[in-house]
C-alpha positions, 0 to 999 in steps of 0.5 A, a space after each residue: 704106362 710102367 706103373 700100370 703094367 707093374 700094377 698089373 702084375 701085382 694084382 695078378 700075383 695078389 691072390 696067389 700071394 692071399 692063399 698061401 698067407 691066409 692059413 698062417 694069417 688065420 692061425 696068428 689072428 686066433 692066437 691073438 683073440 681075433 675071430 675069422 669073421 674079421 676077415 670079413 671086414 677086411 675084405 671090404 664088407 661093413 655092418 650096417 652100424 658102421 655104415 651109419 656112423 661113418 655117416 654120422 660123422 662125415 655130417 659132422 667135420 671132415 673125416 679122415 682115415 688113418 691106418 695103424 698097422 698094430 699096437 705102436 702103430 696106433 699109439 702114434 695114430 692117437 697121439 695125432 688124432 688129440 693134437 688134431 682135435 686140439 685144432 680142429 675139434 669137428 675133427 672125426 677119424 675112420 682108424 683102421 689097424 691089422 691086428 686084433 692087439 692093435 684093435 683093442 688098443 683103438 676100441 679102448 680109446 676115450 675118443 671112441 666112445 665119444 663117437 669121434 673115432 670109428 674103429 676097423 680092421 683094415 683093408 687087403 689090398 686088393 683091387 675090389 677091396 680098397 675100392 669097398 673102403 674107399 666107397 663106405 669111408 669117403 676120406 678127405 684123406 688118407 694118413 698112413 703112419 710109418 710104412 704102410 704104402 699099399 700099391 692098390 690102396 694109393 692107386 686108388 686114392 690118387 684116382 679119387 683125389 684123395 690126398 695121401 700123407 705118410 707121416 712118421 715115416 721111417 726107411 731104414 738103411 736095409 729097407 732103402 737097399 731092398 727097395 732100391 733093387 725094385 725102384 721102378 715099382 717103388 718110385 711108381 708107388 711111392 710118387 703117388 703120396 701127396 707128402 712124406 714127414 719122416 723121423 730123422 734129417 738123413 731119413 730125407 736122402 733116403 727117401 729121395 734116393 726111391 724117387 720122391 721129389 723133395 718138396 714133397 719131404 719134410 723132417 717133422 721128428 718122431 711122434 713116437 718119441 714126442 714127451 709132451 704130445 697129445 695130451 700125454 699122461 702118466 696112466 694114474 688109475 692104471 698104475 694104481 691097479 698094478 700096484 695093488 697087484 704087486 702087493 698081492 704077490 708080495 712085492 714090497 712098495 720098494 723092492 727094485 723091479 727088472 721090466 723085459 719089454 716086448 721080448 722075443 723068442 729066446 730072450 725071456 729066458 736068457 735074461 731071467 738067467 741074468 735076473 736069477 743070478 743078480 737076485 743072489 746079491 738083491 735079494 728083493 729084485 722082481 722080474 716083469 716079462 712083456 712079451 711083444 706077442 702074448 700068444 707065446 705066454 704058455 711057451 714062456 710060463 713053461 719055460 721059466 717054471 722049469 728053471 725054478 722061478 716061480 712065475 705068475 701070470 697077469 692074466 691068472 693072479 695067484 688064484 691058481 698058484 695056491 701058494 704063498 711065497 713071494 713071486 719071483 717073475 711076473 708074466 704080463 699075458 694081456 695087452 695094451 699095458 706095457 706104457 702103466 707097467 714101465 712106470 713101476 720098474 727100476 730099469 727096463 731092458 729093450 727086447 728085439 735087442 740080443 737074440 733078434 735083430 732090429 730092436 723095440 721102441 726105447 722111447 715109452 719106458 724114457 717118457 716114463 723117467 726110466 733108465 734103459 739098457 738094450 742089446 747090441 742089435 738096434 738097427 730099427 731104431 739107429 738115430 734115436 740109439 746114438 742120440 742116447 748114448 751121445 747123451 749118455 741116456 741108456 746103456 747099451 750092454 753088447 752081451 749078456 755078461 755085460 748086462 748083468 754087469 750093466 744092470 748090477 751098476 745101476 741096481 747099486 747106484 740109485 743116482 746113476 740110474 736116475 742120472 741115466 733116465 734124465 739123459 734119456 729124457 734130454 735125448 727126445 728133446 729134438 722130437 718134442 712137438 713133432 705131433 703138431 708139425 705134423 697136424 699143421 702140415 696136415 691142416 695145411 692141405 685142408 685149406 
């Protein structure tokens, strides 16, 4: 009875919530190369095509829906959909994601012109909404990645007989204690998953302690920091193109190169001061800026001009420069590249990790073979840092003077670097086929 009366009192204040968010929620999608006809998908209204394919394939194999809220979301749906096709090649997937960036990483994958994946923007979690989606799509089951347990969405499956998994689940400490201060809610929602596959062994106390029973709870490792999953590969072409145009800006082959990846605000400018004032004693040092959301590229591109640094952006090349000095910066404002260009720097330095809290993924520019340093604010990703620094496989510098006084030792010592990236590798060995245990416990369910 408590979990339908909270039911009812979140679709209550659901259309509240939608109105106040949809101007913002807008306004971001644009900024990201969306369109306000995606909303309409998102409201649970498909295109005749889309209808038919979803057919198509539920004539196929089985079909499962899965939901990768944005970009690293649907690296890790992808590294699961290739593992499970390896098993199961009948295999077909509804992949549904949030974002524009995230939906173009899915329409570039090679398994959707292939018609085994069918790329949608996901569902609103409304009561009608999730009802629509369940209707055209038909799942055999729901696999959600990492965090995305919407309340009218499990509700709904759980009515269909839908089984649910969460796989790659994380909880941090902060996200533990604010679920805890609403555990009846949490536990009503969260009881309803069929199974949870976490990260890390003490991520399994905390999501006992939100009321799951613990046969439903099993430590797969991380997908994300699974070196060897999914058919993974160096992106051969992909490096190819980049270093040609590294040539074009006059990059020498082996000119040492600075990655800033997926930064926030703040950060590009604090580390290019960093990179200005090494590159006096470097004088061939390049500077790659990722930004986590290309939509503030104008803002970054002013930014470091007015510093002095000549930036180029990715996006523009030196057509409208009109110079012919070399580039100092590089300013990377397309998306879905970030993996191809990690394998062209000498370090990679992790945003999110100085001027904000929580930090990115260090695990892509690790695969890559590159030594990587961060900040002190690392809280979203605490088992795998102090993995690595057991391991000594990345630097963690607590300040901005420390990194540059990090990055000077590495940029002068070439075999401590590469001493560094091989640690870093030997650290994501306890996640290495963590992507199969997770499609075997997936398949076991299918029996």
């Amino acid at each position: 009875m408590a979990k339908y009366l909270l039911l009812l009192i979140y679709n209550a204040l659901f259309p509240i919530g939608l109105v106040c968010m949809a101007p913002g929620a807008l306004k971001k999608m644009k900024a990201r190369g969306g369109s306000p006809r995606d909303l309409w998908q998102r409201l649970g209204f498909f295109k005749a095509s889309q209808l038919r394919q979803l057919d198509q394939m539920r004539s196929e194999g089985r079909l499962f829906w899965i939901h990768a809220a944005s970009v690293g979301e649907v690296g890790i749906a992808a590294k699961l959909i290739r593992q499970i096709l390896k098993d199961r090649p009948e295999s077909r997937f509804a992949l549904t994601t949030t974002t524009p960036t995230g939906f173009a990483q899915v329409e570039a994958m090679k398994e959707v012109q292939a018609g085994v994946v069918l790329p949608l923007y996901s569902a609103l979690d409304g009561w009608l909404i999730v009802r629509r989606f369940l209707r055209a799509i038909q799942p055999a089951q729901l696999i959600l990645v990492e965090a995305e347990v919407w309340p009218n969405l499990t509700h709904a499956c759980k009515k269909r007989g839908v089984p649910m998994y969460l796989v790659n689940a994380r909880l941090s400490p902060r996200s533990e204690r604010r679920f805890r201060k609403a555990l009846p809610f949490t536990r009503a929602i969260f009881s309803m998953l069929n199974h949870v596959m976490v990260q890390e062994p003490e991520d399994v106390a905390r999501w006992q302690s939100l009321g799951l029973e613990s046969s439903k709870i099993t430590c797969t490792g991380s997908i994300k920091f699974d070196p060897g999953a999914g058919g993974q590969t160096r992106p051969e072409a992909q490096i190819e193109k980049f270093q040609q145009l590294l040539r074009e800006l006059g990059w020498g082959a082996e000119d040492p190169v600075i990655l800033l990846a997926s930064t926030h605000p703040g950060e590009e400018l604090a580390l290019a001061q960093v990179y200005g004032r090494l590159a006096k004693d470097f004088h061939d040092l390049r500077l790659i800026v990722v930004p986590r959301h290309v939509e503030r590229a104008e803002e970054i591109d002013v930014e470091l001009k007015a510093q002095g640094f000549y930036v180029v952006r990715r996006s523009q090349g030196l057509v409208s420069t009109g110079k012919v000095a070399v580039a100092d910066v590089l300013l990377v404002d397309t998306t879905g590249e970030l993996g191809a260009w990690q394998h062209l720097a000498t370090a990679v330095i992790v945003g999110k990790s100085f001027l904000a809290k929580g930090g990115q993924n260090p695990a892509e520019a690790i695969m890559a073979g590159k030594p990587v340093l961060f900040g002190p604010h690392m809280a979203n990703f605490e088992a795998l840092v102090d993995q690595l620094l057991k391991k000594g496989g990345a630097v963690q510098s607590p300040d901005l003077l420390a990194l540059e006084r990090d990055l000077r030792s590495l940029l002068s010592s070439p075999d401590r670097a590469r001493s560094v990236a091989v640690a870093g590798m030997g650290a994501l060995t306890p996640h290495e086929g963590a992507t199969a245990r997770t499609a075997v416990l997936l398949g076991e369910s299918l029996k």
